[in-house]
C-alpha positions as CSV (number, residue, x, y, z in Angstrom):
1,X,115.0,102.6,93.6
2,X,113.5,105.5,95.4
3,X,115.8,108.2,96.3
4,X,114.8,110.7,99.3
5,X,117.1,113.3,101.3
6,X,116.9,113.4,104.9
7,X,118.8,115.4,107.3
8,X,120.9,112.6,109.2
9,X,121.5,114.6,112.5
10,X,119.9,116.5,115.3
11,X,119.2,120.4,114.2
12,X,116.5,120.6,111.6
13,X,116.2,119.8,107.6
14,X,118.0,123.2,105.9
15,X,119.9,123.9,102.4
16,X,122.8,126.4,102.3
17,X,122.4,129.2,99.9
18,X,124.6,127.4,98.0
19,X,121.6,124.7,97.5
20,X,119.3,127.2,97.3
21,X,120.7,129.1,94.5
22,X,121.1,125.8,92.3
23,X,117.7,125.3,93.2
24,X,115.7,128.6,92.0
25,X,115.1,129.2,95.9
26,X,114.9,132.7,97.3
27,X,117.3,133.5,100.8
28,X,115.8,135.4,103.2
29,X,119.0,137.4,104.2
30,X,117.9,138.1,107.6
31,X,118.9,136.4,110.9
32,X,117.3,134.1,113.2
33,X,117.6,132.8,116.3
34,X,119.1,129.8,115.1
35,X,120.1,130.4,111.4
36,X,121.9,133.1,109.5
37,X,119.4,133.5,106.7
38,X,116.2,131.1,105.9
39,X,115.5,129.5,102.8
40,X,112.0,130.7,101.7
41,X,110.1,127.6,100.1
42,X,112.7,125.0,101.2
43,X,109.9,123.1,103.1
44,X,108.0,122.9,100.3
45,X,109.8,120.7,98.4
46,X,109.1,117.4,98.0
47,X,111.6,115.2,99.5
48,X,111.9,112.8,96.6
49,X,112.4,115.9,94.3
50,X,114.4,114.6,91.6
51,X,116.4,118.5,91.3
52,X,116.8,118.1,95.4
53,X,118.1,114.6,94.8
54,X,120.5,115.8,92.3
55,X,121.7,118.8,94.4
56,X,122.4,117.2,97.4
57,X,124.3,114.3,95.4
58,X,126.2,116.7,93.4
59,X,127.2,119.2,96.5
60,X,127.4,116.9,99.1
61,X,127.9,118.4,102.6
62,X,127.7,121.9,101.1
63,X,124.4,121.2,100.3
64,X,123.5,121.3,104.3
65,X,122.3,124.5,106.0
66,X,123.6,125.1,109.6
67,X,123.0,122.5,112.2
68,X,122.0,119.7,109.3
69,X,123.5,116.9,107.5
70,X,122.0,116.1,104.5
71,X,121.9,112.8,102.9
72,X,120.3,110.7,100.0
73,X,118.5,107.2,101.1
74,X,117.5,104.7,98.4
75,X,114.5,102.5,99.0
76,X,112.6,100.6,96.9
77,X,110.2,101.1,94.4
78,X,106.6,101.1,95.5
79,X,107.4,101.2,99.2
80,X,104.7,103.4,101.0
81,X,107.0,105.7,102.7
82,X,107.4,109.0,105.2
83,X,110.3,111.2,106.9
84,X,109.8,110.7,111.3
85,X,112.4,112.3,113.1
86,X,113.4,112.9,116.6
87,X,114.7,116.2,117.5
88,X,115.4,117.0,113.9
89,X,117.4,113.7,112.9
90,X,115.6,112.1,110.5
91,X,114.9,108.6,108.7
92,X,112.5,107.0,105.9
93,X,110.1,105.2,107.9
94,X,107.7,102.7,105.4
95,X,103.8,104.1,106.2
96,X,101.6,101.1,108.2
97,X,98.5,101.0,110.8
98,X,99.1,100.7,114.1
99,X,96.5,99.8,116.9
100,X,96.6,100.1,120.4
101,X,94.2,99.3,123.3
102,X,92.8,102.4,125.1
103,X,93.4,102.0,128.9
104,X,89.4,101.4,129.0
105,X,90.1,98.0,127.1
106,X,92.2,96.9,129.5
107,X,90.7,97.7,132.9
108,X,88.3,95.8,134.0
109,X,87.8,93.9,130.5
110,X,84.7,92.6,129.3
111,X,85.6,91.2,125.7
112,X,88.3,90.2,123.4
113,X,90.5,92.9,122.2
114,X,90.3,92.1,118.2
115,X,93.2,93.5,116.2
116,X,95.5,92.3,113.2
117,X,97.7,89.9,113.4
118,X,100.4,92.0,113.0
119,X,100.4,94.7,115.1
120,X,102.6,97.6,116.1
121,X,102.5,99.5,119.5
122,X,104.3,101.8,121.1
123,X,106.7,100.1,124.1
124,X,104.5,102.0,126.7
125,X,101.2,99.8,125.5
126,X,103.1,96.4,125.5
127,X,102.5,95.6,129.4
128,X,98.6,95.7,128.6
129,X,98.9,93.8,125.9
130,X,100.5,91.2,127.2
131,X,98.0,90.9,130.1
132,X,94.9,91.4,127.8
133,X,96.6,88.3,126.0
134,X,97.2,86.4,129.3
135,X,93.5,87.4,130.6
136,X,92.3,86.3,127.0
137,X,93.8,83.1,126.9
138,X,92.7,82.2,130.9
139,X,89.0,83.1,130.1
140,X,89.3,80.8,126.8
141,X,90.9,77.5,128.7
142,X,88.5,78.0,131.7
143,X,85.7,78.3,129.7
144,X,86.1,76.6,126.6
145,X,86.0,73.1,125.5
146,X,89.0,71.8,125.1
147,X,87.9,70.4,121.8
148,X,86.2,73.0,120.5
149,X,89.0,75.5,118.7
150,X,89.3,78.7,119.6
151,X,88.4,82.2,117.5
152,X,91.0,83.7,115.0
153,X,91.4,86.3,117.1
154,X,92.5,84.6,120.2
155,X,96.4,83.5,121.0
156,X,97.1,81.4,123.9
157,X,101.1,81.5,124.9
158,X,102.2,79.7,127.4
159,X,105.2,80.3,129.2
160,X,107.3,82.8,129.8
161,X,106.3,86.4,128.2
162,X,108.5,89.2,127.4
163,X,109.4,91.8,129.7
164,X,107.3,95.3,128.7
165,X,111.0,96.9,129.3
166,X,112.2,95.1,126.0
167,X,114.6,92.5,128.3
């Protein structure tokens, strides 16, 4: 198993001085806006750091800087992986393509939109999608023949399709 530290909470990724000093790092001792002193090189460790791993196992929550919560995740060997976050809480997120149509692929559509099977795309795309598909599929029944079978690329539903809200 992999082992990376995140910061679990809103606020930011930061070691105490604590942390720090167990791990070589210099302390800035000056105040910030937001912090009482800055760690000087914390952001360039790696995340997976085996000496980060160890000191945030071994201090716990005293590990943390202000305003973060640090934590170890295990995941598994070989997994393709990177930290996302939003608004400083963070989470191991396994590295993949994603496409997504360009509003010019949708309006007024002159061809198949070709994509992997599997693909990802933000919620906001999902409504043209699903009417790229449903254009896709009417252009392929009206003027296909029925026996003939349709390209890889092409998906007919029939039915009901989901909401673009997720519902």
């Amino acid at each position: 198993m992999q082992k990376i530290v995140v910061n679990a909470k809103p606020g930011g990724f930061g070691l105490s001085r604590e942390a720090a000093a167990a791990l070589g790092l210099e302390v800035d001792e000056k105040s910030s806006f937001m912090q009482p002193c800055r760690v000087i090189g914390e952001n360039a460790l790696r995340r997976n750091d085996s000496r980060l791993v160890d000191v945030v196992e071994t201090l716990g929550q005293a590990a943390s800087g202000p305003n973060a919560e640090l934590v170890v995740i295990c995941i598994p060997d070989g997994v393709d992986w990177g930290i996302a976050d939003y608004d400083g809480a963070e989470w191991v997120a396994e590295r993949h393509r994603t496409w997504t149509p360009k509003e010019s692929d949708v309006e007024g559509y002159g061809g198949v939109l070709q994509a992997p099977a599997a693909v990802v795309a933000p919620r906001r795309h999902i409504a043209a999608l699903l009417a790229a598909e449903a254009e896709v599929a009417e252009r392929a029944e009206a003027t296909s023949d029925p026996n003939e079978p349709l390209p890889p690329h092409v998906k007919v539903t029939r039915g009901r399709s989901p909401r673009a809200d997720g519902d």
